[in-house]
C-alpha positions in Angstrom: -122.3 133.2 -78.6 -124.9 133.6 -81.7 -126.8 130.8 -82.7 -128.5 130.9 -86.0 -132.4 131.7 -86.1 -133.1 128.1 -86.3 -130.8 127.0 -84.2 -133.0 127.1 -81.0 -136.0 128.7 -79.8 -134.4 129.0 -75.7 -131.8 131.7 -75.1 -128.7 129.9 -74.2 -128.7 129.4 -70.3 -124.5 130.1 -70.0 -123.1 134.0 -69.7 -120.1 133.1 -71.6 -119.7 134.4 -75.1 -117.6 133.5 -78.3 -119.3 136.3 -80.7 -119.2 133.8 -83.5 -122.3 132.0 -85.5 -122.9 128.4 -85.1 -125.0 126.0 -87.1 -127.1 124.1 -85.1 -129.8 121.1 -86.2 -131.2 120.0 -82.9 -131.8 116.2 -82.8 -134.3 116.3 -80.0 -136.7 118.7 -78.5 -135.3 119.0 -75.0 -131.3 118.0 -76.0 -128.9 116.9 -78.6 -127.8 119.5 -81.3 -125.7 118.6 -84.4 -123.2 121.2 -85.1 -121.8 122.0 -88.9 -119.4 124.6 -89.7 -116.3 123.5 -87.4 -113.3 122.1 -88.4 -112.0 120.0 -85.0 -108.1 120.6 -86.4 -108.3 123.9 -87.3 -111.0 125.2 -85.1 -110.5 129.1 -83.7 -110.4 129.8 -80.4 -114.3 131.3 -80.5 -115.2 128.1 -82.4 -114.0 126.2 -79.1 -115.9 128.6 -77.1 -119.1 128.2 -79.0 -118.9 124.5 -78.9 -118.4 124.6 -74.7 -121.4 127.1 -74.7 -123.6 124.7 -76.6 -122.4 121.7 -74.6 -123.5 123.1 -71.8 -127.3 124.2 -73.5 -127.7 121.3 -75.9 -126.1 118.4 -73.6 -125.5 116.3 -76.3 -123.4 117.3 -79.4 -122.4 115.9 -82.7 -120.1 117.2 -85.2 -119.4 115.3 -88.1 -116.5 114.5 -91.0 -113.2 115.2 -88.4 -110.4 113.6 -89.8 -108.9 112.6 -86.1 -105.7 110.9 -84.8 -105.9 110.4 -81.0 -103.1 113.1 -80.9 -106.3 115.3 -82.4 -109.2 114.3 -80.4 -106.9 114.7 -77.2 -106.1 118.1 -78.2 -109.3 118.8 -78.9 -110.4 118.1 -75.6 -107.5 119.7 -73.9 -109.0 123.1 -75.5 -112.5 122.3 -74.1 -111.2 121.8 -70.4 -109.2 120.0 -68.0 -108.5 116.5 -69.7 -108.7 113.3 -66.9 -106.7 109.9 -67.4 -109.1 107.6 -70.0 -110.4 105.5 -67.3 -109.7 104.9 -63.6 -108.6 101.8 -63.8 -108.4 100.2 -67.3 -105.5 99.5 -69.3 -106.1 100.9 -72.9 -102.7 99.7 -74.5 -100.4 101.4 -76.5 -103.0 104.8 -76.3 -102.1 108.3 -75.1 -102.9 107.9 -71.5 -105.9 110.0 -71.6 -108.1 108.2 -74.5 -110.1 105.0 -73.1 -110.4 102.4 -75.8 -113.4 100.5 -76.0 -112.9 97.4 -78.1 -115.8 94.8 -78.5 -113.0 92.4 -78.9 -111.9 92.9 -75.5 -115.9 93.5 -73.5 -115.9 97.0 -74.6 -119.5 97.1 -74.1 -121.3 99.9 -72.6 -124.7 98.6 -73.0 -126.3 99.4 -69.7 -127.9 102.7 -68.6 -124.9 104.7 -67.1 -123.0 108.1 -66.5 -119.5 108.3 -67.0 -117.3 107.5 -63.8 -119.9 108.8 -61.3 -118.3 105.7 -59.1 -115.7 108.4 -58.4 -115.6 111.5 -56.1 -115.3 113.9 -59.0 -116.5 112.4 -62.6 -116.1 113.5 -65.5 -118.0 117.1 -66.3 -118.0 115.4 -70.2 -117.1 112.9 -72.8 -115.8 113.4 -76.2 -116.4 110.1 -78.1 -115.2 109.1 -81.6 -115.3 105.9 -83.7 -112.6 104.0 -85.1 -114.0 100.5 -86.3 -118.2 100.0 -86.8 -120.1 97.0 -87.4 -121.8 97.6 -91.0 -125.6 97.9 -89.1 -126.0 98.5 -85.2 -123.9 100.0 -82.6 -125.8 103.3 -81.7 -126.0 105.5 -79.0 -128.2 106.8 -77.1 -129.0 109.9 -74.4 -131.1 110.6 -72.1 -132.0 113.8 -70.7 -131.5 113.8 -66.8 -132.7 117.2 -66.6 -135.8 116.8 -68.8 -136.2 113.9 -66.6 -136.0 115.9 -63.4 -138.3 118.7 -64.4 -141.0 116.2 -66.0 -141.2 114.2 -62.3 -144.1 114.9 -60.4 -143.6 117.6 -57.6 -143.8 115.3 -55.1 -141.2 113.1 -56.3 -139.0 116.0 -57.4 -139.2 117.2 -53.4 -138.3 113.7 -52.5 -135.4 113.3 -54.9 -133.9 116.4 -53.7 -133.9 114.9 -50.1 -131.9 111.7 -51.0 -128.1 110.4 -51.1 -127.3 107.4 -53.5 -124.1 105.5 -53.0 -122.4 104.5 -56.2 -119.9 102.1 -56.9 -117.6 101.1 -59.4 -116.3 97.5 -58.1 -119.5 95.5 -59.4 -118.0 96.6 -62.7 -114.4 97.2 -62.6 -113.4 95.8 -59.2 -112.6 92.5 -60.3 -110.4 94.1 -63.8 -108.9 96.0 -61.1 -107.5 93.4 -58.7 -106.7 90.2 -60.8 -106.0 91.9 -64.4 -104.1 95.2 -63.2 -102.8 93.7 -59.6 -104.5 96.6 -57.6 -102.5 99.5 -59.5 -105.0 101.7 -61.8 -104.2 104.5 -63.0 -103.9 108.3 -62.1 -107.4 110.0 -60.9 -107.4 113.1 -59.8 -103.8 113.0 -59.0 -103.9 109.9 -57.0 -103.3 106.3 -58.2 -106.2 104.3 -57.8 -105.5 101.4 -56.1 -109.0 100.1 -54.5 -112.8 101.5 -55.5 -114.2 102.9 -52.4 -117.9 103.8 -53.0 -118.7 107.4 -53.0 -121.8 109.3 -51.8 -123.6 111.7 -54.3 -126.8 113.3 -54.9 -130.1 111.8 -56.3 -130.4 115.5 -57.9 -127.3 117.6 -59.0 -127.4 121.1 -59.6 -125.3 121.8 -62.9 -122.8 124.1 -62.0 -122.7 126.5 -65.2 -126.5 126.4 -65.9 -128.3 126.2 -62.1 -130.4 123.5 -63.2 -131.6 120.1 -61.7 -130.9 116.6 -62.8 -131.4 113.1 -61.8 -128.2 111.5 -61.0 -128.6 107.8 -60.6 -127.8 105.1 -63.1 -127.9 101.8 -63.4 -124.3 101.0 -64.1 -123.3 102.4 -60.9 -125.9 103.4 -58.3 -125.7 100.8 -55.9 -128.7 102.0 -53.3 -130.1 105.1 -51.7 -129.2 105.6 -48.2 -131.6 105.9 -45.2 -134.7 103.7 -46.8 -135.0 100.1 -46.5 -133.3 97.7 -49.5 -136.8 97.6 -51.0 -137.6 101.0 -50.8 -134.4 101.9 -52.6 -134.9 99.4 -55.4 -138.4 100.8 -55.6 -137.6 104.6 -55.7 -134.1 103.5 -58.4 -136.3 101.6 -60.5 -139.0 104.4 -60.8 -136.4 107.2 -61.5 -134.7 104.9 -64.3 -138.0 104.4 -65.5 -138.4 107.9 -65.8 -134.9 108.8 -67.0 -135.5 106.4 -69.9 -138.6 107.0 -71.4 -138.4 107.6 -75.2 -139.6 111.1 -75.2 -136.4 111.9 -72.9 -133.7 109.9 -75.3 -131.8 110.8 -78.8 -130.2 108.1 -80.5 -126.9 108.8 -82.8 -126.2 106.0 -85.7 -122.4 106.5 -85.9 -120.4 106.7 -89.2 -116.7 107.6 -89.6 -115.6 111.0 -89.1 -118.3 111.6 -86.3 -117.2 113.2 -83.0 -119.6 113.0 -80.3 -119.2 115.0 -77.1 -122.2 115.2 -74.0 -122.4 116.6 -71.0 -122.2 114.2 -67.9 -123.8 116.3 -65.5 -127.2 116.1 -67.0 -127.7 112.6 -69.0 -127.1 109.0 -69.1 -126.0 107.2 -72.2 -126.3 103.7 -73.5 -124.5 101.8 -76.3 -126.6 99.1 -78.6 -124.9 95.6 -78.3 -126.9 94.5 -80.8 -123.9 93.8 -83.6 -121.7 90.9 -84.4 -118.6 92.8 -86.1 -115.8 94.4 -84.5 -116.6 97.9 -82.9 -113.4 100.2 -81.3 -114.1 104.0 -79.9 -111.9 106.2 -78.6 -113.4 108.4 -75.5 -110.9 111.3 -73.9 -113.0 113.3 -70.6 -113.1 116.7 -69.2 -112.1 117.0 -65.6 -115.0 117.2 -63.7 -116.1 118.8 -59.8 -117.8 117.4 -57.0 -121.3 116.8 -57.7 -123.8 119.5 -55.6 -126.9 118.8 -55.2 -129.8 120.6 -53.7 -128.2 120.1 -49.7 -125.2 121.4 -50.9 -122.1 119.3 -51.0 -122.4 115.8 -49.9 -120.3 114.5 -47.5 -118.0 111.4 -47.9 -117.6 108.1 -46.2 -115.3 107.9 -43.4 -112.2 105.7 -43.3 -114.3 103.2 -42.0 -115.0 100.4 -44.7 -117.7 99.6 -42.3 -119.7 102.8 -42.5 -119.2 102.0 -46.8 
């Protein structure tokens, strides 16, 4: 891949190659890159291979005036990767089966710290995020940089982190949906139907598996508690990392117009949507098929069968 002059001043981390010349206008100084020059319905094969290259460096990327049916977007995606079902458990409606629909109509809200699906034993390795109804003002986005976040912690904290399991759990959010409003039958994860939301095990740091490097990987949407401290000890230690993750020098913030496609890496930030409109708001989010999470222990093992041991 060849990234204009100004594009960056960090050789790009990933040892694939698409031999083609990107613009890139970075939106942050650690992550976050818009992208010019790419038609999403017409884009070549080295175009796609560009784009995963700089998803990977950037984390964060925005490309802007596509013209997109969700026939497009899904296609799109299916060039990037492995595409996922739209959501483990929520009905979207009359959508292709991958795209999640987030209507404000229907608590489409995303406005707490969080990381795609990490409630599951392989989330999503990205998101690819689109608009279809705005709010005249509000509405925006923002992401954090896990990794900046990670590198920026104090040494001993960073030794700590990479010690430490946190259990997350999607039931606090979606358990209820799941059981009353879809009758315990979600939809197809990883081949399987999801029928309940077991709590997984993952690691406070993951290593990302194309670049080798470090992120926190708690949020607060899903993290539940870290394992082997007390309840007060874990609160302590999740507040300070979401502290951490959060603070402004680590977070870019997109204002979304129509036409925009917005795609980020879920294996190194966290993302939160402004609910600070009153209008209507509908977006359209397909994901990448991701692996398990390995941190720096190596894989983590999970529960048993015992909902006891949960």
């Amino acid at each position: 891949m060849t990234i204009t002059a100004a594009a960056t001043d960090r050789p790009v981390s990933s040892g694939v190659t698409s031999g083609v010349e990107i613009d890139v206008a970075r939106l942050g100084p650690s992550h976050g890159a818009e992208i010019s020059g790419i038609d999403i319905a017409s884009a070549t094969d080295s175009q796609i291979a560009a784009v995963r290259v700089a998803l990977a460096e950037y984390k964060v990327l925005v490309l802007r005036g596509q013209d997109l049916e969700d026939a497009h977007h899904v296609e799109f995606a299916a060039r990037l990767g492995e595409l996922t079902a739209g959501h483990p458990v929520w009905d979207s409606g009359d959508v292709p089966d991958e795209v999640y629909s987030l209507d404000s109509t229907d608590n489409g809200f995303a406005d707490v710290w969080h990381t795609d699906v990490t409630f599951m034993p392989r989330p999503p390795a990205a998101s690819i995020l689109r608009p279809l109804v705005l709010p005249e003002l509000g509405g925006d986005t923002n992401w954090a940089d896990a990794e900046a976040a990670y590198a920026s912690l104090s040494s001993p904290l960073q030794r700590a982190a990479d010690e430490l399991v946190a259990v997350h759990d999607g039931n606090r959010e979606f358990g209820y949906y799941l059981r009353q409003r879809r009758e315990g039958r979600g939809n197809l994860w990883d081949g399987e139907e999801v029928t309940s939301l077991r709590p997984v095990r993952q690691p406070v740091v993951r290593i990302h598996p194309e670049t080798g490097r470090k992120s926190l990987f708690v949020n607060p949407g899903f993290t539940s508690h870290i394992e082997g401290v007390s309840e007060a000890e874990s609160r302590g230690l999740l507040d300070a990392f979401y502290a951490h993750l959060t603070k402004p020098e680590h977070v870019v913030r997109h204002r979304w117009s129509l036409g925009d496609v917005v795609l980020w890496d879920n294996r190194s930030t966290a993302h939160y949507a402004n609910r600070d409109y009153t209008h209507r708001r509908v977006m359209h989010r397909v994901t990448l098929r991701g692996d398990r999470p390995v941190g720096p222990q190596g894989l983590i093992e999970p529960f048993s069968d015992d909902p006891s041991q949960w």
